[in-house]
FIKE-217777 format. One record per residue (C-alpha): x, y, z. Coordinates in pm, whole numbers, plus 50000, padded with zeros to 5 digits. Layout:
N
XYZ...
! end
This chain:
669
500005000050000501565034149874501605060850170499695095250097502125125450065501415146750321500455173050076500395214350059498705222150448501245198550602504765216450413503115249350501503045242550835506845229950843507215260950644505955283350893507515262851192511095268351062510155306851007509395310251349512045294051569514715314951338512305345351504511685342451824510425376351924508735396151671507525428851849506125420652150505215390952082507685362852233507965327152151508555302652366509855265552304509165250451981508345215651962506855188351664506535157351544506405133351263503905106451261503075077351046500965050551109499815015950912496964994151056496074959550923493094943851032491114909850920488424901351121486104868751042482664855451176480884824251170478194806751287476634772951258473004790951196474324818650936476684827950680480064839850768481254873050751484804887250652486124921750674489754931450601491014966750639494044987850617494375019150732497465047050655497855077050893500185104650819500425130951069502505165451166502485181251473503845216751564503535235051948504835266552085504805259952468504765293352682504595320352423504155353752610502515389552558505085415752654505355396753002504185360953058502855375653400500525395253152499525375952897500835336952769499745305352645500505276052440499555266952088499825225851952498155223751549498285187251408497595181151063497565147350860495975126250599494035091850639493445065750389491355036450472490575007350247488154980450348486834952150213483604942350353481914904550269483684911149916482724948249862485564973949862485355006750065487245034750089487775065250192490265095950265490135120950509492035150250650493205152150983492915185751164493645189751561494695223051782495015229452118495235266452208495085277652543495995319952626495955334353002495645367553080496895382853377498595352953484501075364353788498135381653943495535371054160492745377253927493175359953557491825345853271491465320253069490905312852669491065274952560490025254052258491185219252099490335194751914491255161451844490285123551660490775092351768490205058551579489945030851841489514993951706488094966451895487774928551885484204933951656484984964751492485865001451568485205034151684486195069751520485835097251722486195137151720486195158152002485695196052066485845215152352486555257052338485455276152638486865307952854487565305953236488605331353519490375322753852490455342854166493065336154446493355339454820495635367854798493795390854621493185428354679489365413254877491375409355178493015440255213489105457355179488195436455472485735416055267486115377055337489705359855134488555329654911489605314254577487505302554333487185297153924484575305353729484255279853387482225282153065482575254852751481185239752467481985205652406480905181652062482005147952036480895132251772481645088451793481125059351501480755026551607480424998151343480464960751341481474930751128477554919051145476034952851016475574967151367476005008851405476235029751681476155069151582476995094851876476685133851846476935148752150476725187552227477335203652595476845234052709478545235453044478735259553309480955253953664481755279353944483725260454228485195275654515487465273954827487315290555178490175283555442489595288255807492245286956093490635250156205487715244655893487645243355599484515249355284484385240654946481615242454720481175237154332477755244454121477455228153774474765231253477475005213653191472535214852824473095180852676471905171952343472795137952144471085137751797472895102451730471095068451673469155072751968468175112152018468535120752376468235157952552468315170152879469485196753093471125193553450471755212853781474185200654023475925217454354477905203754638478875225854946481365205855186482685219155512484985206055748486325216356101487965206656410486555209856739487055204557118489225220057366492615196657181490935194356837489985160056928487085162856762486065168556394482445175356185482425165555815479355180155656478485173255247475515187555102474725183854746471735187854530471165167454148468215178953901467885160853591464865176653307464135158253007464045126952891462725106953287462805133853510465305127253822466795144954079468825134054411469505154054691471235143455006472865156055329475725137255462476605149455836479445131056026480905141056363483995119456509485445121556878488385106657091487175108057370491145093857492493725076057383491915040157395488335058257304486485070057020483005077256900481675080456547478165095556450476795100156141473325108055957472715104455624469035118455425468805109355076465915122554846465305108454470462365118654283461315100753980458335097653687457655075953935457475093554266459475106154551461695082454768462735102855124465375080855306467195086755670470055068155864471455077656196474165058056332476145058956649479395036356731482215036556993485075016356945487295012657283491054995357279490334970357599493574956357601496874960757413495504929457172491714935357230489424958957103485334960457087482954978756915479624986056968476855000556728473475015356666471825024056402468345034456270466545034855881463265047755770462405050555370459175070655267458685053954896456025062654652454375028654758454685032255162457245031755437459905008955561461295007255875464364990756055466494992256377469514970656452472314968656657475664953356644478644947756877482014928056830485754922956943488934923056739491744904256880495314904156760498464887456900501984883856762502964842756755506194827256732508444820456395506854855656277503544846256285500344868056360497194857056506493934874256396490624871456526487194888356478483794882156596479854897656649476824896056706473794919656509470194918156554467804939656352463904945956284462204955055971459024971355930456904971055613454344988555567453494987755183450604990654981452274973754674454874943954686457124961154403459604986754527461405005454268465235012854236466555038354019470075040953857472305024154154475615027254005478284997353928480964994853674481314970753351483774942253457488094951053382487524926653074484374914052938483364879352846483884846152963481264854953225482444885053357479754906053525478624918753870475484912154111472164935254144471974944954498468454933954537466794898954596463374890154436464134910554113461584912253797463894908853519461574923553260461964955453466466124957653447467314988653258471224992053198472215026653108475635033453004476955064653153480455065152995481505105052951478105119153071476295104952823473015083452891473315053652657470755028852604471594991852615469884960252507469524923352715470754898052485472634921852241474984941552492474294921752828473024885552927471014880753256471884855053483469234841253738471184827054078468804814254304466634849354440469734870154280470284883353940473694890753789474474910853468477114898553237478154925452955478474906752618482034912552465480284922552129478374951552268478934983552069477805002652362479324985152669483154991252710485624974252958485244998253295482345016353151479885034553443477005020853419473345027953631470445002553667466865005153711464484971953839461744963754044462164937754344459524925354564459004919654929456034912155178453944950055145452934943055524454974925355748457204926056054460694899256100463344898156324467164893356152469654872856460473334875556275476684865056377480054864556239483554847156316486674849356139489994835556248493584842156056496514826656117499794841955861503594830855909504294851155580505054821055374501804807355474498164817455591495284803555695491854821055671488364805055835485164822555814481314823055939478164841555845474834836455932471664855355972468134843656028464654858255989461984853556203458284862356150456974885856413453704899756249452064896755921452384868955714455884850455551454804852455133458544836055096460564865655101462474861755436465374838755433468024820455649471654820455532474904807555644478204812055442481274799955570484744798855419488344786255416491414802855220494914786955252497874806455070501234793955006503914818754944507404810754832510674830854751513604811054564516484827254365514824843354070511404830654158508614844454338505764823154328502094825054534498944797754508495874791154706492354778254709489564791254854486374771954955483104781255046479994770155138476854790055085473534777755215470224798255237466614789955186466784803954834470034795754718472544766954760475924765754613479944754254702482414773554567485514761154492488774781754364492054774154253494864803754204498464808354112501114837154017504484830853929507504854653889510454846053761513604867753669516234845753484518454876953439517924917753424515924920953067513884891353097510484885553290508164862753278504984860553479502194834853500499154839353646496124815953661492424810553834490084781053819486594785853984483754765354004480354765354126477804737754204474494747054298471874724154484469314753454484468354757154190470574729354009473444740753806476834743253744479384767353672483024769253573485374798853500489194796253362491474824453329495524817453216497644845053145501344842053052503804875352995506754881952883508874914352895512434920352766514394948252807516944958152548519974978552486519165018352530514995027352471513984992152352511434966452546509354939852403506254924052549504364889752459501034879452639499104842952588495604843252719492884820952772489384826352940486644806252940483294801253137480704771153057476924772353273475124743753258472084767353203473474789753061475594799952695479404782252702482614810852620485994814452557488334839552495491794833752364494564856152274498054863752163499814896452146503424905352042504264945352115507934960252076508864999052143512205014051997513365050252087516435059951908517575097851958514485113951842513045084651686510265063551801509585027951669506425008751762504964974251634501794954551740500834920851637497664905251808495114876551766492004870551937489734843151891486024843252050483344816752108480144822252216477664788652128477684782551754479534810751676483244823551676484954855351606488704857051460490604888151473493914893151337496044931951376498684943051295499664979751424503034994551323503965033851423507085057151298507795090851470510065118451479510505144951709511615180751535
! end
């Protein structure tokens, strides 16, 4: 494949470059250090599906990116106390050629990024602030890829402590004032004909603030935001949001201290939502040995769907008995108006932690409690709804990767996952981006390595419906006990749980449980010449009156250092679950193997074999394998860079091949 010349814009640019560094001040005007780069790129890709129930599809691309890149860094205005900035222009040329299921594509594009940013009044305690940039970014992933262009320009002004407020007597604060305007505009396509079109606009206002007091301390920050998306799926909505915290030490020693954090969350358009909440802490030492912790928390979330008004006090002392003993004792208190009723619970909790320092370097550790609580519903419905509670898409996806709804008794034909990734609100599809997985009264959601929506670490929120008894009245009885024994090359870990319910009014409709969980960990840890090396398994045993199930889990890491370039690390994890309630079966693999080399000067190489796999009895049957070869060269001011990588996918009756091949040549100027 011929490269693209990088044509009239980019040798105007050198042109003008070399102009300027030969004149560094022209007037007024100074320039400060001059900086570029040359960039060319070369992507390969072949990617290949097939399935036993459909024809197979084939894609092959190649991709050529030329780039130049040209900064002034520091730039000044008769004096950089007065006026400076810095200044970054990239220009380049793409090619991309694509051959889709037989049919050619292609297409060439222009490349055009800045980054300008210009303060005014810089060295004084009042200034200003100009910025814009903009910049693309082609991302491609095991199914296909992602182009992206982002904009952001806005103006800014920051105030400091020692401005001329405090010689006029008025109160000393800092604080910055921030208005922007950001479009990002994001293509995702697929090997199977799936799209994903993003065009987001903000409009985003933010004033935050600072106060310092001799023992407090407040801080505050307000926020609206316009936020338009006319992509595949048109979404609009405008947003408030402020948070005032304050902080200060009390008591005749400053022995005591009062955390305060007050913030306020209106969303309009779209489902209307908004979340308030006042988070009030106060800590004591009372001495030494003695402490006391309060704290009060009132959460309010109004919805389509109603308003939910939550409060939680809680009061605990801790006191250091002995030099090896300590207990704790606690108290707390719930009520919950929802749209649908009230609920209502007290418990209370105590427990001692007991250390002690054994022979041959070993440690003893020992923990144990008792709880006891009582719940009060008082419902007119047996659905309670939950709205957006926030978890995060799994490190890597597939091979069963996912995370637990914190909820029993969910209707899964009420679960919404919303992908929140860069403020967006991002609709996503059971089946197509996520699987649901039904374990006993819980429900877990796997993200499906295909999604074009779900990424690895994404935010996500989720909406559902559980049920419980609307009128009834239980008693929870818990305990706990956990024992560790650690000589540094080897530890021993035993645990209990249990907790059980007991009817006290009303009538049991199945929703109250008993459970008992108790584990065992033993870890081996070793140190030999160039080898480090650490392996366990962990057992446990899981027994309630919805859900049955022994876990067992197998796990290694090895280290080993033959001489200085070389490493090589293994790591592996074998997991398995049988469950007696409901029947099924479970079982998870994950091997890694790396290898790093460091050579002579600027030059490392790094190889990774990987294999995941999960298979569910009731469930769809994955694995994940993959190979990657990577090698970085820096020479002077030359940069080097080569990726080769392989994945192959199986899902059922259907597997996914992708072959890359990324190779990158720079220069600095």
């Amino acid at each position: 494949m011929r490269a693209a010349l990088p044509g009239a814009p980019l040798a105007a640019a050198w042109l003008c470059m070399v102009a300027a560094a030969h004149a560094q001040t022209v007037g007024s005007f100074t320039f400060g250090t001059w900086e570029g780069s040359l960039q060319t790129e070369l992507d390969l890709d072949r990617e290949r599906e097939r399935s036993d129930n459909g024809p197979e599809a084939v894609l092959d691309r190649r991709r050529m990116l030329e780039q130049l890149t040209v900064g002034n860094d520091g730039y000044s205005l008769f004096d950089p106390r007065l006026f400076s900035g810095n200044l970054r222009v990239t220009l380049g040329m793409l090619q991309d050629s694509s051959r889709e299921n037989g049919e050619p594509i292609s297409t060439h594009a222009r490349i055009d990024g800045y980054s300008f940013d210009a303060t005014a009044f810089g060295g004084f305690p009042y200034s200003g602030k100009l910025f814009a940039d903009r910049a693309q970014s082609f991302f491609t992933q095991p199914f296909g890829r992602t182009d992206t262009t982002a904009e952001n320009r806005g103006v800014g002004m920051h105030l400091a402590e020692d401005s001329r407020l405090r010689d006029m007597g008025l109160p000393f604060l800092s604080g910055n004032l921030r208005a922007e305007q950001q479009h990002v505009t994001e293509n995702t396509s697929g090997i199977s004909g799936q799209r994903s079109y993003l065009d987001e606009h903000r409009d985003i206002v933010t004033q935050d603030g600072h106060k310092g007091f001799e023992t407090a301390d407040l801080d505050w920050r307000l926020e609206y935001e316009d936020f338009r998306d006319t992509g595949t799926i048109a979404t609009e909505y405008q947003s408030h949001a402020g948070n005032l915290n304050y902080s200060q030490d009390f008591g005749t020693t400053r022995n005591g201290r009062w955390d305060s954090r007050l913030s306020a969350y209106e969303r309009v358009g779209g489902s209307k939502y908004s979340l308030d909440s006042a988070d009030e802490s106060v800590h004591i030492d009372h001495r030494s040995d003695l402490s006391s912790d309060y704290h009060y928390l009132m959460t309010r979330i109004a919805t389509d769907a109603g308003i939910s008004l939550s409060h939680n006090l809680t009061a605990s002392v801790t006191d250091q008995l002995f030099k090896n003993l300590s207990g704790t004792a606690q108290l707390t208190g719930q009520r919950q108006a929802i749209p649908t009723g009230r609920l209502t619970s007290y418990s209370a909790q105590g427990g001692f932690n007991y250390q002690h320092e054994l022979p041959y370097s070993g440690r003893l550790s020992a923990r144990m409690g008792v709880r006891e609580q009582f719940q009060d519903n008082q419902l007119v419905s047996s659905s309670i709804d939950i709205v957006e509670e926030s978890h995060a898409a799994p490190s890597s996806l597939g091979a069963g990767a996912g995370f637990a709804l914190n909820q029993s008794f969910i209707d899964p034909a009420t679960i919404l996952v919303v992908d929140t990734r860069g403020g967006a609100r991002l609709t996503t599809l059971a089946g197509v981006d996520y699987d649901l997985v039904q374990e006993g009264n819980l429900v877990r959601v796997v993200p499906i390595a295909t999604s074009l929506v779900i990424r690895a670490g994404d935010p996500l929120v989720v909406s559902y419906s559980y049920r419980t008894d609307p009128s009834i009245r239980y008693r929870t009885d818990g305990n706990w006990a956990n024992l560790t024994l650690d000589f540094g090359w080897v530890s021993l870990a035993l645990g209990h749980d249990q907790a059980d319910q007991s009817l006290l009014s009303g009538q049991d409709s199945r929703f109250l449980q008993d459970l008992r969980r108790d584990t065992a960990q033993l870890d081996l840890r070793g140190h030999w010449r160039q080898m480090q090396a650490q392996g366990g398994v962990a057992l446990t045993r899981y027994d309630s009156t919805h859900l049955v199930y022994d876990e067992m889990r197998l796990y290694e890491s090895a280290t080993y250092r033959p001489s200085w370039p070389w490493m090589v690390v293994l790591y592996s994890d074998w997991t398995r679950d049988d469950f007696t309630l409901p029947e099924r079966h479970t079982d998870r693999r994950s091997t890694r193997l790396t290898v790093d080399h460091y050579g002579p000067g600027r030059w490392s190489t790094n190889a990774q074999l990987g294999y995941r796999a999960t298979s569910d009895s009731d469930g769809p049957t994955e694995s994940i394998e993959d190979a990657t070869l990577g090698s970085r060269l820096t020479y002077g001011k030359f940069s080097l860079s080569s990726d080769l990588s392989y994945t192959k996918r199986k899902r059922d009756g259907s597997q996914l091949d992708t072959w890359r091949f990324d190779l990158s040549l720079g220069r600095r100027l």
